[in-house]
Backbone as CSV, one residue per row, in Angstrom:
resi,resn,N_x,N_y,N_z,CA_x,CA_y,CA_z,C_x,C_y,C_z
1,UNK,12.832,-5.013,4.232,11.498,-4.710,3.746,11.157,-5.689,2.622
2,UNK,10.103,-6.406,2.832,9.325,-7.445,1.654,8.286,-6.433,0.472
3,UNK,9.019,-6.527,-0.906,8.222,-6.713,-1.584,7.074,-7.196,-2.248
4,UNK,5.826,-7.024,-2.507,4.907,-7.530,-3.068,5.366,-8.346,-4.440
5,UNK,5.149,-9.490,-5.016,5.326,-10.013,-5.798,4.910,-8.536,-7.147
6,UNK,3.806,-8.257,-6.911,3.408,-7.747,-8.041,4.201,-6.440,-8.697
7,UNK,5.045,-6.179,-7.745,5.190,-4.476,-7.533,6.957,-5.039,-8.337
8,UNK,7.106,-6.201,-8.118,8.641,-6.397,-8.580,9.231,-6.078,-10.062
9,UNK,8.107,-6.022,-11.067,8.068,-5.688,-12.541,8.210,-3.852,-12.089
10,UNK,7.519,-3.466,-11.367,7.352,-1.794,-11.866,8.994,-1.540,-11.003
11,UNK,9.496,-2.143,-10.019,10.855,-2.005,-9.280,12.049,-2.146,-10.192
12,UNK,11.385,-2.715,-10.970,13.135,-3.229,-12.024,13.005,-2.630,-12.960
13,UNK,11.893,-1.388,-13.074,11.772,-1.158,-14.450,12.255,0.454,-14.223
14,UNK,12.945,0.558,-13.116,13.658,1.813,-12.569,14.767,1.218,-11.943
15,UNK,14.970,0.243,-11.483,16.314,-0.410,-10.932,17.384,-0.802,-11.869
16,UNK,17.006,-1.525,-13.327,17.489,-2.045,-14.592,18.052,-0.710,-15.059
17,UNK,17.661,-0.235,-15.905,18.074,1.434,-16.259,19.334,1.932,-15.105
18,UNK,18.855,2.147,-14.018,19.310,3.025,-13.260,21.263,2.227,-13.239
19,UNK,20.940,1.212,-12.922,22.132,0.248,-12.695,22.754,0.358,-13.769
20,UNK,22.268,-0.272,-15.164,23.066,0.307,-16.349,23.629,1.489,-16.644
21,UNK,23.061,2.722,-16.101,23.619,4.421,-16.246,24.662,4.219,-15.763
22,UNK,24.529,3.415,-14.138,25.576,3.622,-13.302,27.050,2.697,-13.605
23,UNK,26.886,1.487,-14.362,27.920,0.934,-15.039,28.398,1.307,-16.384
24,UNK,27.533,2.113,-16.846,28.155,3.139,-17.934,28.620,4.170,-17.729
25,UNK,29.220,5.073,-16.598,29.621,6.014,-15.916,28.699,7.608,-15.893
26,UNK,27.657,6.971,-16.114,26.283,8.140,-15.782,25.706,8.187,-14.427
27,UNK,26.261,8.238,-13.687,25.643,8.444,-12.025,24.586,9.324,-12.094
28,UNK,24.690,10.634,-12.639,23.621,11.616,-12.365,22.412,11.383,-13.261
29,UNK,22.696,10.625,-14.495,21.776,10.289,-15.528,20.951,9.224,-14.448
30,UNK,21.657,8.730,-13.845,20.425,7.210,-13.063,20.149,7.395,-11.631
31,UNK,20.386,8.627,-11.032,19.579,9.290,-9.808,18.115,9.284,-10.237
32,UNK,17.261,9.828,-11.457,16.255,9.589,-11.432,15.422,8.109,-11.404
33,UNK,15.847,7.648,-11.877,15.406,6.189,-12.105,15.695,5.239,-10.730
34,UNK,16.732,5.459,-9.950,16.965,4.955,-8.560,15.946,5.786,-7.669
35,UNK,15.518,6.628,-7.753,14.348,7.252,-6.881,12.955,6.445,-7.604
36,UNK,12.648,6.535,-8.856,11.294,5.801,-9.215,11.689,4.718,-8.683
37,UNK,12.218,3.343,-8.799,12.733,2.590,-8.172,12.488,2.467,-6.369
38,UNK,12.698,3.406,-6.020,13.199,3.820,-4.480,11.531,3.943,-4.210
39,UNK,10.678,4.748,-4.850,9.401,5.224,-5.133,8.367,3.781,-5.404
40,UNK,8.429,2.881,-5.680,8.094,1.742,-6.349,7.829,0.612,-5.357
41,UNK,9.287,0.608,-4.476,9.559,-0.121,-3.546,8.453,-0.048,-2.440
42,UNK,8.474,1.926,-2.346,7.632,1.917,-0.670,6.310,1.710,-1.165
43,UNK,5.864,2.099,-1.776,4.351,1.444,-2.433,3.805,0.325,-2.523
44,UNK,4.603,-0.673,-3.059,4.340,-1.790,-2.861,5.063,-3.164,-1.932
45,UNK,5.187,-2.558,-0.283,5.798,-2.579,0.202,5.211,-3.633,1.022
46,UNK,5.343,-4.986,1.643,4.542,-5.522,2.346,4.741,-6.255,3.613
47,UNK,4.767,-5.250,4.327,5.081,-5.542,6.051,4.570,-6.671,6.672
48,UNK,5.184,-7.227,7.521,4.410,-8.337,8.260,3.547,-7.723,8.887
49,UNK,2.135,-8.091,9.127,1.066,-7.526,9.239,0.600,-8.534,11.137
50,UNK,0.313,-7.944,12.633,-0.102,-8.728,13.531,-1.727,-8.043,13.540
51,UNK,-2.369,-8.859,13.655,-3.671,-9.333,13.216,-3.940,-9.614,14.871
52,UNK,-4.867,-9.203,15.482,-5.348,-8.966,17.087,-6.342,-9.866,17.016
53,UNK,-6.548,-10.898,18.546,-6.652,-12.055,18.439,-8.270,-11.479,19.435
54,UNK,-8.783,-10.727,18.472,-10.032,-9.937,19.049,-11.134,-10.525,18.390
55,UNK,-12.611,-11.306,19.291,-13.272,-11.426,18.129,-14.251,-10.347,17.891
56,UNK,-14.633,-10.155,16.329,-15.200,-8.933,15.510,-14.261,-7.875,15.448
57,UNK,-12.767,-8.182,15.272,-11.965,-7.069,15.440,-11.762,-6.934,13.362
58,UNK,-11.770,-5.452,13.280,-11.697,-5.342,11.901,-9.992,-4.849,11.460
59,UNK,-9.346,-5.197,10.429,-8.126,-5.253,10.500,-7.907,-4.093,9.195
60,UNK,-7.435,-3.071,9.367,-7.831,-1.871,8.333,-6.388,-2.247,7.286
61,UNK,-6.391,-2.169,5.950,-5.580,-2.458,5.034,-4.887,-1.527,4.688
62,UNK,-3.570,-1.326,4.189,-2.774,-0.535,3.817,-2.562,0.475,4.987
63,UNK,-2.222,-0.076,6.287,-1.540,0.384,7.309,-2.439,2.041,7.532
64,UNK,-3.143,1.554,7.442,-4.376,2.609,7.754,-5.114,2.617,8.983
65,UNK,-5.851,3.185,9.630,-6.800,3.045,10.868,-7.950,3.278,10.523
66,UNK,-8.834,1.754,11.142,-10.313,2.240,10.932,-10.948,3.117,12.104
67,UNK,-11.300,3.752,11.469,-12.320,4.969,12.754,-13.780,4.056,13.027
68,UNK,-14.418,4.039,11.928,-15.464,4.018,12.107,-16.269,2.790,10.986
69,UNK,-16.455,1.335,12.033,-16.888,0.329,11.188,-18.341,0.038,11.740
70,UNK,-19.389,-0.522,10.886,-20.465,-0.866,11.524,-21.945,-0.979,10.117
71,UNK,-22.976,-1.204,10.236,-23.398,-1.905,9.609,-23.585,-0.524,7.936
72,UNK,-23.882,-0.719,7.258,-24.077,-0.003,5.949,-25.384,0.713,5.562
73,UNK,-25.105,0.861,4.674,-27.082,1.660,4.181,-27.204,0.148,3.001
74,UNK,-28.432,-0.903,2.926,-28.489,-1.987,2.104,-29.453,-1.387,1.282
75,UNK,-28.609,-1.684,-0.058,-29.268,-1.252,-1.087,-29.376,-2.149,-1.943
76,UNK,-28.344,-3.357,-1.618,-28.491,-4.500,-2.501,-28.749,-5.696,-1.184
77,UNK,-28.905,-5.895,-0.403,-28.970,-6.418,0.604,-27.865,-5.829,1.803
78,UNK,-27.829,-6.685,2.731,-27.205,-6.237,3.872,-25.691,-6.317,3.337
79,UNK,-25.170,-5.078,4.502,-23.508,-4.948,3.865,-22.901,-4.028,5.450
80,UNK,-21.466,-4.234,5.507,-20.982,-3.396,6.820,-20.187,-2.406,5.600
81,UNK,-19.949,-1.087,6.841,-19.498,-0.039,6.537,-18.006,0.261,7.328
82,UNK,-16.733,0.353,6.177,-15.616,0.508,7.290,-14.946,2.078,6.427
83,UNK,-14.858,3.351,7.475,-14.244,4.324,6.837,-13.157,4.656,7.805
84,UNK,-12.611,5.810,6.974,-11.307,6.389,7.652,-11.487,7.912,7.880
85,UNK,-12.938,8.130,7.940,-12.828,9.472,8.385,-13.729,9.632,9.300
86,UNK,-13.721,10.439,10.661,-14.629,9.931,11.934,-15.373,10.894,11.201
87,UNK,-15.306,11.817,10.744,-16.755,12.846,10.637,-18.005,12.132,9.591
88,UNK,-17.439,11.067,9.333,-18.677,10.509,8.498,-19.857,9.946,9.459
89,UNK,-21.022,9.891,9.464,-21.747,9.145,10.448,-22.301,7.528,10.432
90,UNK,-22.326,6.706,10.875,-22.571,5.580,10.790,-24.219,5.362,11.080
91,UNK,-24.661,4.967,9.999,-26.177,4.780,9.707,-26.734,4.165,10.994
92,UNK,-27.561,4.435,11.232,-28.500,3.032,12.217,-29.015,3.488,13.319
């Protein structure tokens, strides 16, 4: 599993601790901190992503599914609309 660059500061900042408990003979003291750690990891977690060789295909982020994409309500000019919940209705 690939880490996000960004997520690698909040990973060590439960991995560091935890490792030190555990070379100081505190195992149970650094179970918590190996779970934030553990917790840290899947969050900012960044899968190889295949991208469908569809054209107008919309590619939903954070391993999510888009239900329902299509044009917006323009309030500042024109804009598309992409949600994740089908009961919403799509303007138009």
């Amino acid at each position: 599993m690939r880490i996000d660059r960004a997520g690698v500061p909040f990973v060590a900042c439960g991995l560091v601790p935890g490792v030190a408990l555990v070379a100081l003979g505190h195992p149970l003291a650094a179970a918590p901190f190996a779970a934030l750690a553990g917790l840290f990891a899947l969050f900012f977690r960044d899968p190889e992503r295949r991208v469908p060789d569809v054209p107008g295909a919309v590619l939903a982020p954070a391993d999510g599914r888009v239900l329902v994409a299509g044009p917006g309500r323009p309030r500042h000019g024109p804009s598309r609309r992409v949600a994740a919940d089908q009961h919403l209705p799509v303007p138009g």
